[in-house]
Backbone as a ProteinNet text record, in pm:
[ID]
protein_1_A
[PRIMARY]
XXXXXXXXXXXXXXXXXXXXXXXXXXXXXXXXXXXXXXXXXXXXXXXXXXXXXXXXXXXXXXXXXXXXXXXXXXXXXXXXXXXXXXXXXXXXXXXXXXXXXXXXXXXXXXXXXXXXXXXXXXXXXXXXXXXXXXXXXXXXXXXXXXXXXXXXXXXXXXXXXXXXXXXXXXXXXXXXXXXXXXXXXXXXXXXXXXXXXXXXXXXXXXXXXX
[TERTIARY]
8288.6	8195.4	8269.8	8217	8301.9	8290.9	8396.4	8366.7	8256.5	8257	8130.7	8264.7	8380.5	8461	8591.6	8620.1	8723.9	8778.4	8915.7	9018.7	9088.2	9080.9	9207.5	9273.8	9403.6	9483	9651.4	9777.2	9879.6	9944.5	10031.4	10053	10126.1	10238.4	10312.2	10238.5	10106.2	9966.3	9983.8	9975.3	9900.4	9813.3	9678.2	9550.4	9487	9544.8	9557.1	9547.7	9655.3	9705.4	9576.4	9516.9	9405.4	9337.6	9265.7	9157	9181.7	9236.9	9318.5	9305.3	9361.4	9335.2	9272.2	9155.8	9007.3	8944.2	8959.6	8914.6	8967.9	9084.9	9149.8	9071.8	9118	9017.2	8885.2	8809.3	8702.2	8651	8729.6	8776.5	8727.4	8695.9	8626.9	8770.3	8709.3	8807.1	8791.8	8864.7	8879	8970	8885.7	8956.7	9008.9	9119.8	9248.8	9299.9	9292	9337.6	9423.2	9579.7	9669.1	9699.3	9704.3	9755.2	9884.3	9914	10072.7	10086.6	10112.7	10125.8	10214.5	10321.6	10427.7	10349.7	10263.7	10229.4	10097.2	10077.9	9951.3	9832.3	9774.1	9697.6	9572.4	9621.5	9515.3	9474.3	9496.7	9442.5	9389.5	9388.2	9312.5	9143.9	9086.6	8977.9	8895	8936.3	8853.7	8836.8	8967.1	8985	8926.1	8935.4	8826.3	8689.8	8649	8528.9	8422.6	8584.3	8557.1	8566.6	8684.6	8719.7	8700.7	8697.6	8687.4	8820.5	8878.6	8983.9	9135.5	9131.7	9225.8	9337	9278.6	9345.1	9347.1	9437.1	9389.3	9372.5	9317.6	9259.9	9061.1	9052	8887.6	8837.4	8729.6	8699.9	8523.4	8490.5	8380.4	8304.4	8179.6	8096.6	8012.6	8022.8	7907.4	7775.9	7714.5	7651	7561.4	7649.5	7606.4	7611.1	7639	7655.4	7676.2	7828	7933.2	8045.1	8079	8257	8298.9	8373	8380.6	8530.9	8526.2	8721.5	8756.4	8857.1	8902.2	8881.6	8983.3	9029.3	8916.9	8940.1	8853.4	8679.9	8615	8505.1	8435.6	8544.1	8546.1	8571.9	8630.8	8657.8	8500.1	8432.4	8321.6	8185	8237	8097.8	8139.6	8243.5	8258.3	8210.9	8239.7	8183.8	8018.1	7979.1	7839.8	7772.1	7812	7761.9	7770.4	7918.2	7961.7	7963.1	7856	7886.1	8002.5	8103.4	8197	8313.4	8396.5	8453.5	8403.1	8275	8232.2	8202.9	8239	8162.2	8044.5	8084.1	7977	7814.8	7809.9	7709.2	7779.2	7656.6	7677	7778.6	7846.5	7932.8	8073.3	8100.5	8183.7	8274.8	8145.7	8157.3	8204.3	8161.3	8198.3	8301	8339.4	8505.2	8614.5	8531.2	8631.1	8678.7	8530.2	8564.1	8663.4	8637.1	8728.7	8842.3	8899	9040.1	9069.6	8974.2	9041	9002.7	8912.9	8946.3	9085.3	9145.7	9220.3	9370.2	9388.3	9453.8	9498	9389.8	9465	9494.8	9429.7	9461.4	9623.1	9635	9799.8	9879.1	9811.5	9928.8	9988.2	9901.3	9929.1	10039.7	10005.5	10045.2	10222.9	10256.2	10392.6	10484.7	10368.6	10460.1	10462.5	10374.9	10370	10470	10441.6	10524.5	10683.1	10726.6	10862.5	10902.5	10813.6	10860.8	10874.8	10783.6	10798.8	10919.5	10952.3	11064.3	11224.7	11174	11297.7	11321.7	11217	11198.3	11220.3	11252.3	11255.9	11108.9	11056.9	10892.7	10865.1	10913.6	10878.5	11045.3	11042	11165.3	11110	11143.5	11125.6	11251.9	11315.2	11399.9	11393	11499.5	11568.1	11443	11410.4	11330.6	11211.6	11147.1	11041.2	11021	11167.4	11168	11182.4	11247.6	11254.3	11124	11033.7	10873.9	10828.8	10842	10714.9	10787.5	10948.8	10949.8	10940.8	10920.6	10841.7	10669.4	10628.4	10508.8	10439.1	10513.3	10465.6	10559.2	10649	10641.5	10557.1	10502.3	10401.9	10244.1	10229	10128.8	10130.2	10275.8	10287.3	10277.8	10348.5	10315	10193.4	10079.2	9935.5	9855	9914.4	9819.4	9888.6	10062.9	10135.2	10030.9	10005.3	9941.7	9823.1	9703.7	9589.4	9606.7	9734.1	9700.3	9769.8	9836.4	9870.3	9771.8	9670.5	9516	9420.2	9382.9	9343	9356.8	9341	9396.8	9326.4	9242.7	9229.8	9173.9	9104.1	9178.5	8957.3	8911.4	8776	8696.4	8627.4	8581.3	8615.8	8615.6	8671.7	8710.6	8690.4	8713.8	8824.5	8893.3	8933.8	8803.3	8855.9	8719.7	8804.8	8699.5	8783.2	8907.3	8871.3	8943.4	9124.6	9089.3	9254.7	9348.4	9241.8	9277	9356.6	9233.5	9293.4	9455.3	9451.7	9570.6	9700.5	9671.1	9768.2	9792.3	9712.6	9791.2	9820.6	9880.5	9974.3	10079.1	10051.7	10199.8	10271.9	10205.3	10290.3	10418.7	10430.4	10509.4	10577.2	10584.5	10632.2	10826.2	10840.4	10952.7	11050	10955.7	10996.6	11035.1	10968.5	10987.6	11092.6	11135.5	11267.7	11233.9	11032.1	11066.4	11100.8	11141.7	11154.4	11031.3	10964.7	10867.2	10904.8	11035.9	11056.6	11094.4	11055.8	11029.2	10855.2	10814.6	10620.5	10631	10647.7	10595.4	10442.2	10386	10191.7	10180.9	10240.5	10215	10237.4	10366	10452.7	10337.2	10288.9	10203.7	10081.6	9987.8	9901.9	9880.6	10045.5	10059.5	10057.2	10125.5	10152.2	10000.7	9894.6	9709.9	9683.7	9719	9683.8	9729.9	9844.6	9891.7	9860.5	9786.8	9771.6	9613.3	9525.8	9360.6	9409.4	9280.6	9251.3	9264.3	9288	9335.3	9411.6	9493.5	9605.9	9642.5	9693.8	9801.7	9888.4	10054.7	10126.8	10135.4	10203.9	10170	10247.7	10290.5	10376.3	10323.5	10196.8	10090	9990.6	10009.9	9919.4	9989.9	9869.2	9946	10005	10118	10199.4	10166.4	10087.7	9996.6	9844.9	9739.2	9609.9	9596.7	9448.6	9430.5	9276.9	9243.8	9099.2	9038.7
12590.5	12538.4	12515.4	12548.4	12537.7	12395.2	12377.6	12258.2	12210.1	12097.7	12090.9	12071.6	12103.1	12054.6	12165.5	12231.7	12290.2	12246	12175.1	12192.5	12300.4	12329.8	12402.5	12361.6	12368.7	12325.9	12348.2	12263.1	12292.2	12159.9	12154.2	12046.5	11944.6	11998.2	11865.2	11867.9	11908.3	11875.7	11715.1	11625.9	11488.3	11528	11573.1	11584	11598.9	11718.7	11771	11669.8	11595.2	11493.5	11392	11330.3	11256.6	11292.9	11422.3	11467.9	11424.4	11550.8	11477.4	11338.5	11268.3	11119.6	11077	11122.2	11064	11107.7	11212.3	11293.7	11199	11219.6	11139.6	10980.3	10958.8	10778	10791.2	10896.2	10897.6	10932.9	10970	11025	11142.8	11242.6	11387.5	11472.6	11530.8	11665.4	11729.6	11850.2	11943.6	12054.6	12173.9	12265.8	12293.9	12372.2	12383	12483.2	12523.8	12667.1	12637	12689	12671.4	12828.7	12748	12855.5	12841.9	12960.1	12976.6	12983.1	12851.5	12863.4	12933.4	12952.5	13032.3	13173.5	13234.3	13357.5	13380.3	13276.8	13317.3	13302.3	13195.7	13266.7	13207.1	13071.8	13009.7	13086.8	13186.8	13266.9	13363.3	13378.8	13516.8	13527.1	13631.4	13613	13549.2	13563.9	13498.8	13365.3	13313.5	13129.8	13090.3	13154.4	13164.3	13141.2	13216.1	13212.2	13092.9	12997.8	12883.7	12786.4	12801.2	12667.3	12752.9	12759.6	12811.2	12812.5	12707	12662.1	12648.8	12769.9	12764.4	12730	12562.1	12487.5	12465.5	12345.3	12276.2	12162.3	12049.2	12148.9	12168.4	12260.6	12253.3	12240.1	12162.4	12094.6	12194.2	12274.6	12333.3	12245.4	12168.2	12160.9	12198.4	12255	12369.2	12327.5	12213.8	12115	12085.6	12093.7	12063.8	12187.6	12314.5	12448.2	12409.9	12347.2	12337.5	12357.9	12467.4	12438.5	12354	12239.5	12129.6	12156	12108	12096.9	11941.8	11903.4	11792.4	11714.1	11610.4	11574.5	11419.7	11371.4	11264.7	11274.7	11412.7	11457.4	11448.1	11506.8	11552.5	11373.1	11322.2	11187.3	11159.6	11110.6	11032.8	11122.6	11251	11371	11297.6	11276.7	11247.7	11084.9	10978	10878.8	10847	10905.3	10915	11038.1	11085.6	11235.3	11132.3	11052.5	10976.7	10852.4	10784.3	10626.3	10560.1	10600.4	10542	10505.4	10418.6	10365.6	10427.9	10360.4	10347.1	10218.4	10130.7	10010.3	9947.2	9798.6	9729	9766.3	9782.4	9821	9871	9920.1	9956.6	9949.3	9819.8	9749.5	9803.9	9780	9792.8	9974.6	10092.7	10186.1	10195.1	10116.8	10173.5	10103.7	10004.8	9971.5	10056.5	10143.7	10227.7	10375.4	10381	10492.8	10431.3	10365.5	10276.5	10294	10278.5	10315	10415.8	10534.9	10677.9	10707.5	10690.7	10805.1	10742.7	10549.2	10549.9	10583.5	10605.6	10689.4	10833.5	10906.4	11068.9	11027.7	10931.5	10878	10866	10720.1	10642.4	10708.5	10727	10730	10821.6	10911.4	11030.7	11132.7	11158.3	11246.8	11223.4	11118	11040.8	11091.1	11011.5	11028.8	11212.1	11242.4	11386.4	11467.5	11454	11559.3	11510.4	11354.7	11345.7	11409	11334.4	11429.3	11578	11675.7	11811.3	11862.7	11750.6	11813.4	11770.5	11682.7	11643.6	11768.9	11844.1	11965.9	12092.7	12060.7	12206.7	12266.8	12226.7	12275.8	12298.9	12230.9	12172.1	12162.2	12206.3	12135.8	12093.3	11963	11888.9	11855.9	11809.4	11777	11592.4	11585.2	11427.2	11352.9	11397.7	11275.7	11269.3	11391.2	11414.7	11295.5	11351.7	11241.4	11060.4	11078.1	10929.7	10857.1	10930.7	10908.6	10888.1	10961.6	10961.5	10803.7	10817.4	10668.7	10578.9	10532.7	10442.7	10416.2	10559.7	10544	10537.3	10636.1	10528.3	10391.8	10361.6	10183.7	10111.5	10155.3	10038.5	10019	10194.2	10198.3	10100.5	10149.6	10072.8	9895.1	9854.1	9729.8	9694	9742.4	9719.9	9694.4	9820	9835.4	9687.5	9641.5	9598.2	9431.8	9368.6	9273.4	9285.3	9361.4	9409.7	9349.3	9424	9398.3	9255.3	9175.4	9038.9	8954	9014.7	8919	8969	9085.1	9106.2	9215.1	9171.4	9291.4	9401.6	9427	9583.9	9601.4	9760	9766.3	9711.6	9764.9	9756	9686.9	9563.6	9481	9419.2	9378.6	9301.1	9417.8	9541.6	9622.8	9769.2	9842.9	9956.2	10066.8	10130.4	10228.5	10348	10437.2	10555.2	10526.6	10428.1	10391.9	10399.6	10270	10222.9	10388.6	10477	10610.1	10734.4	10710.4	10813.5	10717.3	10623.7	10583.4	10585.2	10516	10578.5	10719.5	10767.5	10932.5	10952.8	10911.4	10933	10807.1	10695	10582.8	10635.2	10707.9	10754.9	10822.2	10865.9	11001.5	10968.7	10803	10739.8	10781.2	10713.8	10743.4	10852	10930.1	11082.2	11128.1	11047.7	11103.9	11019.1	10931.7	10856.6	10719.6	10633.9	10513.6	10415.2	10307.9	10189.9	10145.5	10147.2	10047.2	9901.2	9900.6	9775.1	9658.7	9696	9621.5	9591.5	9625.5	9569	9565.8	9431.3	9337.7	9355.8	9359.9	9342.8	9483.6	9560.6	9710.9	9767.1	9740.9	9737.9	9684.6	9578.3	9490.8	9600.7	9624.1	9689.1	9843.3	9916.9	10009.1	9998.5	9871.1	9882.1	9843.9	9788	9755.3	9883.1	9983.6	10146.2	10206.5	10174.1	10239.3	10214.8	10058.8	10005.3	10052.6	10093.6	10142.9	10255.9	10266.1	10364.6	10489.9	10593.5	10711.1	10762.8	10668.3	10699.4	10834.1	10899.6	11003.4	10988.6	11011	11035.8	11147.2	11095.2	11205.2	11359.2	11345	11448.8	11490.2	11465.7	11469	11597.4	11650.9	11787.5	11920.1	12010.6	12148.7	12190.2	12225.8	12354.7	12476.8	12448.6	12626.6	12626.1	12688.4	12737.6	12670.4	12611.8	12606.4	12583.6	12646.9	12661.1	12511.2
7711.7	7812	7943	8032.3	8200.5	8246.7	8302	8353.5	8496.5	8529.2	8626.8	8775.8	8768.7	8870.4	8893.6	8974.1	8950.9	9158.4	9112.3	9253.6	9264	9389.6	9427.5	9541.3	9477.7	9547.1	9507.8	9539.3	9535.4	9487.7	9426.8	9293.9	9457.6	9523.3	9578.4	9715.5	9737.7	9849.6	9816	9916.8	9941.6	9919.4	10010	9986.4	9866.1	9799.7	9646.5	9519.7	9586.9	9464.4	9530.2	9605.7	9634.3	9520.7	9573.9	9500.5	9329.7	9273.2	9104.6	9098.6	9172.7	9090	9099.8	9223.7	9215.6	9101	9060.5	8926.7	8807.7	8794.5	8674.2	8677.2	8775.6	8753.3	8697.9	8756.6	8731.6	8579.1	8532.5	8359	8376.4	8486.1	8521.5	8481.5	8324.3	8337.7	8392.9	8481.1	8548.2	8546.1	8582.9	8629	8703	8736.8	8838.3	8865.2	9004.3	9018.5	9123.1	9113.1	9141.5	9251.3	9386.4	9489.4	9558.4	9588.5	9613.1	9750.8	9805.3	10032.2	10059.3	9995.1	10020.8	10039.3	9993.3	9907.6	10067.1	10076.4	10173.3	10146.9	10003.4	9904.7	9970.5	10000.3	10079.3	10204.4	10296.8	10394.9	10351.4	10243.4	10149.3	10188.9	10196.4	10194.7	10110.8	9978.7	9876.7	9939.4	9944.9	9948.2	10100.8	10204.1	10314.5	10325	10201.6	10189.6	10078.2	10101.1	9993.6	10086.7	10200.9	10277	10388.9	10551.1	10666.5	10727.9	10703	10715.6	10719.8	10582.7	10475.9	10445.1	10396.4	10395.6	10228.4	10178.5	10054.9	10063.9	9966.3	9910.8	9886.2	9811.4	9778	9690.3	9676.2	9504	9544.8	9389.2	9357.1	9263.6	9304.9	9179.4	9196.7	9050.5	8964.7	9008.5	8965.6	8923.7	9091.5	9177.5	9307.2	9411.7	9359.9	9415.9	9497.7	9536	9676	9633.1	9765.4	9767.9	9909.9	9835.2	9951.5	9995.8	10098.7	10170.5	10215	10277.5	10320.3	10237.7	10215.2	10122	10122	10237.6	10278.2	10233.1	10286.4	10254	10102.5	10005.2	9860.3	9791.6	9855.2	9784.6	9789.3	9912	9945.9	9865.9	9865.5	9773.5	9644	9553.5	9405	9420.8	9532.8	9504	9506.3	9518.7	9588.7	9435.1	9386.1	9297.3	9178.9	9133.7	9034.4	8994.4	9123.6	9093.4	9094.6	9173.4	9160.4	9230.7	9267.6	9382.4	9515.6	9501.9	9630	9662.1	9628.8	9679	9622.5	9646.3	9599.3	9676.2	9792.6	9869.8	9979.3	10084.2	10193.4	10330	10325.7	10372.6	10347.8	10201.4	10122.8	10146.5	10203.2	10183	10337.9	10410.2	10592.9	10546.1	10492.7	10538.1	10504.8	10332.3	10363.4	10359.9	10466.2	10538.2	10672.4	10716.8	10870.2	10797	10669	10640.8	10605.5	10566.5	10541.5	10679.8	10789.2	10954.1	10983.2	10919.7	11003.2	10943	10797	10750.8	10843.3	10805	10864.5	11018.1	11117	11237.3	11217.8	11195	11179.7	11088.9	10965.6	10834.4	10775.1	10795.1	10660.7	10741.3	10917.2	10984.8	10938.6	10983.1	11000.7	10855.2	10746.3	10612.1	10600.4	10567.1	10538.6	10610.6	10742.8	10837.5	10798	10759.5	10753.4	10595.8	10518	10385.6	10394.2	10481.1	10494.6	10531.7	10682.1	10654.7	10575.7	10499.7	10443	10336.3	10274.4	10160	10183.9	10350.6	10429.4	10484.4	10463.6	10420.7	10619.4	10712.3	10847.5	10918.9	11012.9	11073.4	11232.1	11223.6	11359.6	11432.6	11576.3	11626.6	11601.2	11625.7	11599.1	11695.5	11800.3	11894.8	11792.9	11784.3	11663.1	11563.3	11502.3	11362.5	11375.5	11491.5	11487.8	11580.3	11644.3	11668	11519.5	11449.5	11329.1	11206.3	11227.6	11193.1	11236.4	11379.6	11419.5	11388.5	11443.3	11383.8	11295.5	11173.4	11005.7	10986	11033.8	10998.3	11039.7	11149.7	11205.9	11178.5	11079.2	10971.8	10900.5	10846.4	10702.7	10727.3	10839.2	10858.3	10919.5	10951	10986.1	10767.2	10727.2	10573.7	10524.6	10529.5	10444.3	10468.7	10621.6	10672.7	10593.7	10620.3	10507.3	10371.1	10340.1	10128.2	10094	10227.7	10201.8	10208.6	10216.8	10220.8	10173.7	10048.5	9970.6	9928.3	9771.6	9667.3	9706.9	9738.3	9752.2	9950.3	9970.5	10120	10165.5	10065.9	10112.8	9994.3	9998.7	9887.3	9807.9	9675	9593.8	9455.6	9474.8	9379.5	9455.8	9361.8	9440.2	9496.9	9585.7	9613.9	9674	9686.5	9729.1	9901.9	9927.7	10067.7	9975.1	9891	9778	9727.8	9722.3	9642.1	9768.5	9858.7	10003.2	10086.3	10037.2	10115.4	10031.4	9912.9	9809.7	9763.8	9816.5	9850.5	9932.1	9970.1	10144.8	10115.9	10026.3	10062.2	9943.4	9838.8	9755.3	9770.5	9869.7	9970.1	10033.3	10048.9	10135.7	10086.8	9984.3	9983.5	9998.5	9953.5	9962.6	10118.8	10207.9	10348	10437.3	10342.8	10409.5	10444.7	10388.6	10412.7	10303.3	10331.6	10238.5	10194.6	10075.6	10075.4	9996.1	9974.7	9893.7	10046.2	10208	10298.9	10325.7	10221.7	10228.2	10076.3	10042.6	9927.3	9878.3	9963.3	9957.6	9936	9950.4	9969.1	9784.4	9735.8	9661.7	9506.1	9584.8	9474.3	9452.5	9579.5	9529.3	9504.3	9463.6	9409.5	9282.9	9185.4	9099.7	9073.4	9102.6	9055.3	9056.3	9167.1	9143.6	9062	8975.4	8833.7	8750.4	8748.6	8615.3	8560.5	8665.2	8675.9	8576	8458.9	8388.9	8437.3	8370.7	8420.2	8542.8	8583.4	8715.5	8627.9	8742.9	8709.6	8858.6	8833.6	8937.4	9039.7	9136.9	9236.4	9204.3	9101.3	9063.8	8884.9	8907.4	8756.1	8779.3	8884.7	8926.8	8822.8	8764	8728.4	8795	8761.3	8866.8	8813.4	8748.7	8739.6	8674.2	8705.9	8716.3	8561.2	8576.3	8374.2	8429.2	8316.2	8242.3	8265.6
[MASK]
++++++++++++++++++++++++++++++++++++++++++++++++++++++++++++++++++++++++++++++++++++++++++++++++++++++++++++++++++++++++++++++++++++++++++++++++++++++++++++++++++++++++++++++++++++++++++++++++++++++++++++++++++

């Protein structure tokens, strides 16, 4: 039997890894089709004609005859399709969207681009790099202020806001910051591990499955 969900995307994608653990939390098995950036695979026509963009990654449901893109987009389609971390009500859901526009705004650019190029993946010049560590510390100390005054970023429960940002602070280290200098930060990673079906950011196939 097929599943009602298939991502595509690329196992060490931020965005990628969003998507997946919105899935995994959600206890939504899924299918996974694994593309090669190196390879070009995402500019392919096929995958074009899935995203405009071609970007990763893109989540297909069957069920809803869409192929969706952006990572932000696909979170808020599964909360809304699934009942689930979206919020207690209406309120609950603008706050956190106000933290995923202000995610890809402040946060994600900084961590991502420094981890890229720590992997080789990107090479930036020194003024570059030491812009983007100023400017994700002062992310990180805007979110770190946030989670010192409540456990989660939007309501009294996690919601897809808790999920899009922890895919991007996950990375954090990887891109050269400290997070054992945000305590509050630190705390409400480990509430994001302890939620039913976490998977790590390094819990994606590294290859295509049924």
């Amino acid at each position: 039997m097929s599943k009602r969900f298939t991502l595509h995307g690329f196992w060490l994608s931020g965005p990628t890894y969003k998507v997946g653990l919105m899935l995994s939390l959600c206890g939504e098995d899924f299918a996974y089709q694994s593309l090669n950036l190196r390879a070009g695979e995402h500019k392919a026509p096929a995958f074009l004609a899935k995203n405009r963009f071609g970007q990763v990654p893109v989540l297909e449901d069957a069920e809803a005859g869409l192929a969706l893109c952006q990572s932000a987009a696909i979170l808020e389609h599964l909360a809304s399709t699934l009942g689930k971390f979206g919020g207690a009500g209406a309120a609950d859901l603008a706050r956190a969207r106000e933290w995923m526009f202000w995610d890809f705004d402040r946060l994600a650019g900084p961590i991502y681009r420094s981890r890229a190029q720590r992997f080789g993946i990107r090479a930036f010049n020194q003024p570059i790099m030491e812009m983007y560590w100023v400017e994700g510390n002062a992310a990180l100390k805007v979110l770190e202020q946030a989670l010192a005054a409540s456990d989660w970023l939007a309501g009294a429960h996690p919601t897809i806001a808790d999920i899009d940002v922890y895919g991007v602070v996950a990375y954090a280290p990887q891109a050269g910051f400290d997070l054992g200098a945000y305590p509050a930060i630190s705390a409400w990673m480990g509430r994001m591990e302890a939620l039913p079906g976490f998977i790590a950011s390094d819990g994606l196939p590294k290859a295509s499955r049924p």
